[in-house]
C-alpha positions as CSV (number, residue, x, y, z in Angstrom):
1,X,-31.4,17.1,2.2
2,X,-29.4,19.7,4.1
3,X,-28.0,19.3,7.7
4,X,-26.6,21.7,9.5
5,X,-22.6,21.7,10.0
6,X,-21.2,21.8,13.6
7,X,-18.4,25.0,13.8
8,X,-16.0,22.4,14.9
9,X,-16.1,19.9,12.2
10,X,-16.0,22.2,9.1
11,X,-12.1,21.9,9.4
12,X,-11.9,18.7,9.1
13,X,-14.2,19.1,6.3
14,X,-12.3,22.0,4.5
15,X,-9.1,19.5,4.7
16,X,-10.6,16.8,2.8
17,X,-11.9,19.0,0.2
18,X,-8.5,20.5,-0.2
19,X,-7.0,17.0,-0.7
20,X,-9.6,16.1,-2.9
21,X,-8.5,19.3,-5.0
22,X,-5.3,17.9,-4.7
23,X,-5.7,14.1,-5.7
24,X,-7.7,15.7,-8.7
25,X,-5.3,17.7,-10.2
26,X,-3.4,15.0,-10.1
27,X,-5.2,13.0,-11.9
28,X,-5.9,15.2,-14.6
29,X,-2.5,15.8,-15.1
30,X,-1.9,12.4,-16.0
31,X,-5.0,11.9,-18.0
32,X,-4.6,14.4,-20.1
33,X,-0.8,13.2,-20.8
34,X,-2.0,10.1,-21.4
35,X,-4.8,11.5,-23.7
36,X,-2.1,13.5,-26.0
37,X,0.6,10.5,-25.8
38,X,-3.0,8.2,-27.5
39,X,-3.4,11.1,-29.6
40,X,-0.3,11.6,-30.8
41,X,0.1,7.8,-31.5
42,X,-2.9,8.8,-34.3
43,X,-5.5,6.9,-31.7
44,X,-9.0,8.8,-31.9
45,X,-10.1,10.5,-28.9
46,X,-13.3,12.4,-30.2
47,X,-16.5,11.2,-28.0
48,X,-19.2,9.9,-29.8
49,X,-22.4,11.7,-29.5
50,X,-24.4,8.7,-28.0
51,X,-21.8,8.7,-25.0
52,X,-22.2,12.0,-24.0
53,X,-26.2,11.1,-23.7
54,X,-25.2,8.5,-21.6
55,X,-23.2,9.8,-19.4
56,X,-25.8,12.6,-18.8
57,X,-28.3,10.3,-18.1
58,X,-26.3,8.1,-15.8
59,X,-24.8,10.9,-13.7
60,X,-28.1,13.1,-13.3
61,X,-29.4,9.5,-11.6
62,X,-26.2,9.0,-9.7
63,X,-26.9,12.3,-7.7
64,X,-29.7,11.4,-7.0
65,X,-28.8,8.1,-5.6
66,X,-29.7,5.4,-7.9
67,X,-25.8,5.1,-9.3
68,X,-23.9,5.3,-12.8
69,X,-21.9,2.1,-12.8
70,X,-24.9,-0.2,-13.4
71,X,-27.3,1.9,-15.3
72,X,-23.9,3.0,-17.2
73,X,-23.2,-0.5,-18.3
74,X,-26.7,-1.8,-19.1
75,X,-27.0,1.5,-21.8
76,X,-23.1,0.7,-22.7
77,X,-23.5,-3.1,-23.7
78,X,-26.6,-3.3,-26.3
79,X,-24.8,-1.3,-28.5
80,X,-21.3,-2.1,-28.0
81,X,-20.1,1.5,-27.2
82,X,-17.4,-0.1,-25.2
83,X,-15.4,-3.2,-25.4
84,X,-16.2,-5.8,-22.3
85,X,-12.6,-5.7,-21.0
86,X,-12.2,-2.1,-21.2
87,X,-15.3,-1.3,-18.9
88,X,-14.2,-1.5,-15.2
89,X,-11.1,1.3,-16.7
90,X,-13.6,2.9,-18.7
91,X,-15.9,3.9,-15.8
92,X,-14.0,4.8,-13.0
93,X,-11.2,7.1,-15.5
94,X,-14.0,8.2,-17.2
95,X,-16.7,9.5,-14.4
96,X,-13.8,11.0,-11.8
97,X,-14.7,14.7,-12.5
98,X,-18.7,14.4,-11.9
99,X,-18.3,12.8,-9.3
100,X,-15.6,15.0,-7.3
101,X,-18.7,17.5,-8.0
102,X,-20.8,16.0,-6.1
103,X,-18.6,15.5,-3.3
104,X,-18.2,18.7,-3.1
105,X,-22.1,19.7,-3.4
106,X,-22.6,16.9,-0.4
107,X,-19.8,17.4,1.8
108,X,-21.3,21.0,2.0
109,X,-24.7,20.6,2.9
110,X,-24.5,17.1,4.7
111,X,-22.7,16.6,8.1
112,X,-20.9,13.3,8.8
113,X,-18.5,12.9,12.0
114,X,-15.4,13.6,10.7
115,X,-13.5,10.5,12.2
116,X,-16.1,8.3,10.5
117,X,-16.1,9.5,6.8
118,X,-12.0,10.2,7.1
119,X,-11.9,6.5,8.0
120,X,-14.3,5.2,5.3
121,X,-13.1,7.8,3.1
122,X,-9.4,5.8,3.5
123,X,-10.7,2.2,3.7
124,X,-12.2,2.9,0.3
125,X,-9.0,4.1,-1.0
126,X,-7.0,1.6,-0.1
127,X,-9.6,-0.6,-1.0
128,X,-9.2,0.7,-4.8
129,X,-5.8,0.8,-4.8
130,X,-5.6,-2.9,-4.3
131,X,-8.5,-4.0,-6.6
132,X,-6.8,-2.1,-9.5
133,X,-4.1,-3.5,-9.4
134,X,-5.4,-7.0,-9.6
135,X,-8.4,-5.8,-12.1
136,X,-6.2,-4.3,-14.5
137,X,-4.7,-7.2,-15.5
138,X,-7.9,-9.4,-16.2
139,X,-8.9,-11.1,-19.4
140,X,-12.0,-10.2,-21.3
141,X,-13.4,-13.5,-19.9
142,X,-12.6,-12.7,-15.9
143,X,-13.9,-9.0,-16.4
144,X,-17.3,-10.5,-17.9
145,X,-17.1,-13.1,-15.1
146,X,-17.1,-10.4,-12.5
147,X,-18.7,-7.6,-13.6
148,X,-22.1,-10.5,-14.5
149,X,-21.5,-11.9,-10.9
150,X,-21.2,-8.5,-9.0
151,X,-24.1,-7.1,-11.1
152,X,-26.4,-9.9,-10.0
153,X,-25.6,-8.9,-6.3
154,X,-26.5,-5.1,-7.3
155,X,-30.4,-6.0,-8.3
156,X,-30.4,-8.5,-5.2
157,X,-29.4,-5.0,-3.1
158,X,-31.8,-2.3,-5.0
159,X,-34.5,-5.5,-5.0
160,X,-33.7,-5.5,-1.2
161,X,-34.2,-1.7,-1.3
162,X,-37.3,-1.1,-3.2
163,X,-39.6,-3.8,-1.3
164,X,-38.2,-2.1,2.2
165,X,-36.4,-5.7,3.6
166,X,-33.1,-4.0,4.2
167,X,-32.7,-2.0,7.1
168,X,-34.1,1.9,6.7
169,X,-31.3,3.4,9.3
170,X,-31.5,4.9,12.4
171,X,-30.2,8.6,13.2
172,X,-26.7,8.5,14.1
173,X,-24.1,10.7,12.3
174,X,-21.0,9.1,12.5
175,X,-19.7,5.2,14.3
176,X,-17.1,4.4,17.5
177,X,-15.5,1.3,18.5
178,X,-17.0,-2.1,16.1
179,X,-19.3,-0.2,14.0
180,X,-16.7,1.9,12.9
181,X,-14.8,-1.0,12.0
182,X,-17.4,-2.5,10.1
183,X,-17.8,0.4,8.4
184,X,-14.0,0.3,7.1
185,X,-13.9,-3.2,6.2
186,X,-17.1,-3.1,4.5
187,X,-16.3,0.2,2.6
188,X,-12.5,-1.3,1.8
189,X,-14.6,-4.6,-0.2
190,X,-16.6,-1.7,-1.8
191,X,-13.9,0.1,-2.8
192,X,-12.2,-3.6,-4.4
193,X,-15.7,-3.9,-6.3
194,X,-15.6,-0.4,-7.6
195,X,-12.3,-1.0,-9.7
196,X,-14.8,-3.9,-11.3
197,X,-17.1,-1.4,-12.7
198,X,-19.8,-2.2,-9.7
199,X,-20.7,1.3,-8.2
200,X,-21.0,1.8,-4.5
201,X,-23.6,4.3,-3.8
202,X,-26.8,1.3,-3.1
203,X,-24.2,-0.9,-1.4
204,X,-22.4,2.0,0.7
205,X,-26.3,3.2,1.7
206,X,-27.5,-0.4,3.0
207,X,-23.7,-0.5,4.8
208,X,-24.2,2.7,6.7
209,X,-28.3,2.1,7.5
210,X,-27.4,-1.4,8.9
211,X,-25.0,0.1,11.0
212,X,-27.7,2.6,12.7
213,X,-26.7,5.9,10.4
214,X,-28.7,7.9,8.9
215,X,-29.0,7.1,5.8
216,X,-28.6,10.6,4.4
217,X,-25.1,10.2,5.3
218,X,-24.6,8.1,2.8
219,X,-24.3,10.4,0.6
220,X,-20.8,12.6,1.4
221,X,-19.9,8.6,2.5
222,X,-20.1,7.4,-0.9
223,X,-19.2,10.4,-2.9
224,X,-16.7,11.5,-1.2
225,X,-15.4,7.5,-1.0
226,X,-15.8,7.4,-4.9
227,X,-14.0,11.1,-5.3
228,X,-10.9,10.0,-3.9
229,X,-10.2,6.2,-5.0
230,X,-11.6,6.7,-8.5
231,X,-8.5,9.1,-9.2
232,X,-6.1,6.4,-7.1
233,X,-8.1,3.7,-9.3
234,X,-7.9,5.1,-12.3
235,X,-4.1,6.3,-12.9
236,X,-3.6,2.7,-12.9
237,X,-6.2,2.0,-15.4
238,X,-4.4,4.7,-17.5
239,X,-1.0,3.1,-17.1
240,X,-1.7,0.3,-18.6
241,X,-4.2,1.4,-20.6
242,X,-7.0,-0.5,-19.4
243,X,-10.1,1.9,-20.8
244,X,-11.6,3.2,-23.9
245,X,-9.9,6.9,-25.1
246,X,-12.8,7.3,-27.1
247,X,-14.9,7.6,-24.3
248,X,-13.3,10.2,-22.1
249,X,-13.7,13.5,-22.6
250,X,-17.7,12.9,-23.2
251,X,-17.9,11.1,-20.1
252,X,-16.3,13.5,-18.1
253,X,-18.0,16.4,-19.3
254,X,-21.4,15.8,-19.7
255,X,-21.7,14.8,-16.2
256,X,-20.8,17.9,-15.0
257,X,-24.1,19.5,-16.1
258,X,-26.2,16.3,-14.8
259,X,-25.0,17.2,-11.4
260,X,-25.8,19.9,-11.1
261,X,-29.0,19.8,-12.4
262,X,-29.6,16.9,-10.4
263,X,-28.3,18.7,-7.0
264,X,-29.8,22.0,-7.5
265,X,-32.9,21.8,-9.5
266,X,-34.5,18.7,-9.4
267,X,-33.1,17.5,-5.9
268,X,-35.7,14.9,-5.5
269,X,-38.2,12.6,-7.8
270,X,-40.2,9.5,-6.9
271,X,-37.8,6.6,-7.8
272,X,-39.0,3.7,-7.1
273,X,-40.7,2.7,-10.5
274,X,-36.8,3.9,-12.0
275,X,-35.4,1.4,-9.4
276,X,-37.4,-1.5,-10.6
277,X,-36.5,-0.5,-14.2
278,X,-33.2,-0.8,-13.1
279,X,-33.0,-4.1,-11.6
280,X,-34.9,-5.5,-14.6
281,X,-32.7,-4.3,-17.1
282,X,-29.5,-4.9,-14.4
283,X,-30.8,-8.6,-14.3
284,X,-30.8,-9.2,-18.6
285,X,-26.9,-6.9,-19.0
286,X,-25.6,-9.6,-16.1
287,X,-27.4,-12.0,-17.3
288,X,-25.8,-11.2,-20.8
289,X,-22.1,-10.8,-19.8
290,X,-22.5,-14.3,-18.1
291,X,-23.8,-16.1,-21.1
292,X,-21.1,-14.3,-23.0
293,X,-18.2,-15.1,-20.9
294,X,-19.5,-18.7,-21.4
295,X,-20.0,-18.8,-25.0
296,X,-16.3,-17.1,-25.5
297,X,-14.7,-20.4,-23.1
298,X,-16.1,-22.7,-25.6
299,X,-15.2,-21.2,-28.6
300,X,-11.8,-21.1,-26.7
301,X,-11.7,-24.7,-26.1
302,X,-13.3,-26.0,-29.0
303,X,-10.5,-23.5,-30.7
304,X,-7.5,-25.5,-28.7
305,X,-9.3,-28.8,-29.4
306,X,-8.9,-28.5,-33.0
307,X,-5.4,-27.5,-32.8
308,X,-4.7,-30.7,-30.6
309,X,-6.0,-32.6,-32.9
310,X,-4.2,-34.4,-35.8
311,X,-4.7,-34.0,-39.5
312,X,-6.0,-37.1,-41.1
């Protein structure tokens, strides 16, 4: 997976990384006074032991490309670890510090042009910012509503994927002139979609291929895209307190070992049977929060129908 790094561009490099420090620490700094203010309020912040298995599990697939979002929420929703309308929060607070590491592990040892993933880097964040804002404040309903919708689109990408219809790429390293700037609004809609809970890493690959990259590009692309708005993303999520406490701390942590795991040991595995497997049980978890979103309107209308009614 390694490329070699130009002299010339590793500064450019070097400057996001520091940022990335930056935005990070950040972030922690208001998680974790968030996490003592729920605390202190005699809220339970212990991780359960299934979420840390989880989280492992998602993140050692995420480095190697397949994504945690989805594969996050379809292990999430059979068992009810997580509340529907706390999802979208839950995910992006929850999965900042794995995936900052593998920014790191792909900004090192895959070369992008540097005016290319700045730009996409920024379209994402501003993307974030703006889609958090709005996703923060959905019902139970619209979050089911969206996440089932933009799930369905996810299997229609990785179906695209597996059977080889969307474009494989080309060689280029980095976009000018209207590539480049349907690279930025495509990876600013990405960035919305992440706040949803819908991960960007399959998305952000079939964007760059189509676009004549190589699509091992992708990869400090969407990381590196992910690292920074998921911070931006989720201090608003914290504010208003739009995820599940419970979840955190396992979340964050057991990630960290996936990575690397993922980056250093295994690298690579055939994936293409796990990407079916994934679309399949993508399919029934959007197929699920659909029929659910439906079944809680009725019971809402049938609920305000009785009420309107008059006593006999």
């Amino acid at each position: 997976m390694q490329t070699p790094v130009p002299a010339g561009s590793t500064t450019a490099r070097d400057g996001l990384l520091i940022a990335l420090a930056l935005v990070t620490l950040a972030y922690l700094v208001v998680f974790v006074r968030a996490l003592r203010a729920r605390a202190a309020a005699g809220e339970k912040v212990s991780t359960p032991a299934p979420i840390w298995i989880v989280s492992f599990i998602a993140n050692f697939f995420d480095t190697l490309g397949i994504g945690s979002y989805a594969t996050t929420t379809t292990m999430f929703r059979p068992w009810k670890m997580v509340p529907d309308e706390k999802l979208p929060g839950t995910l992006n607070v929850g999965y900042v510090i794995p995936t900052v590491v593998e920014t790191f592990i792909f900004m090192t040892i895959v070369h992008v042009d540097a005016t290319t993933l700045i730009s996409m880097i920024v379209a994402a964040m501003a993307g974030a910012w703006f889609g958090a804002g709005v996703v923060s404040s959905f019902s139970r309903r619209k979050v089911q509503l969206g996440m089932g919708s933009a799930l369905l689109g996810f299997a229609l990408i990785m179906i695209g994927k597996s059977l080889k219809i969307l474009p494989p790429g080309g060689t280029l390293i980095g976009l000018t002139g209207s590539s480049l700037a349907i690279g930025v609004v495509g990876n600013f809609l990405l960035g919305s979609l992440m706040t949803l809970g819908i991960g960007m890493y399959a998305p952000c690959m079939i964007l760059v291929s189509m676009l004549g990259m190589n699509p091992i590009t992708a990869f400090p692309i969407m990381t590196g895209s992910c690292a920074f708005l998921m911070p931006i993303a989720s201090i608003k999520f914290v504010k208003t307190g739009g995820y599940d406490v419970k979840a955190m701390i396992g979340m964050a942590v057991a990630g960290i070992p996936a990575v690397l795991i993922a980056a250093y040991i295994v690298k690579t595995l055939p994936l293409n049977v796990l990407q079916w497997v994934v679309v399949v049980v993508v399919v029934y978890t959007a197929t699920n929060m659909l029929l659910a979103a439906r079944r809680e309107r009725n019971l809402a209308m049938a609920a305000t129908m009785a009420e309107a009614t008059p006593a006999l």
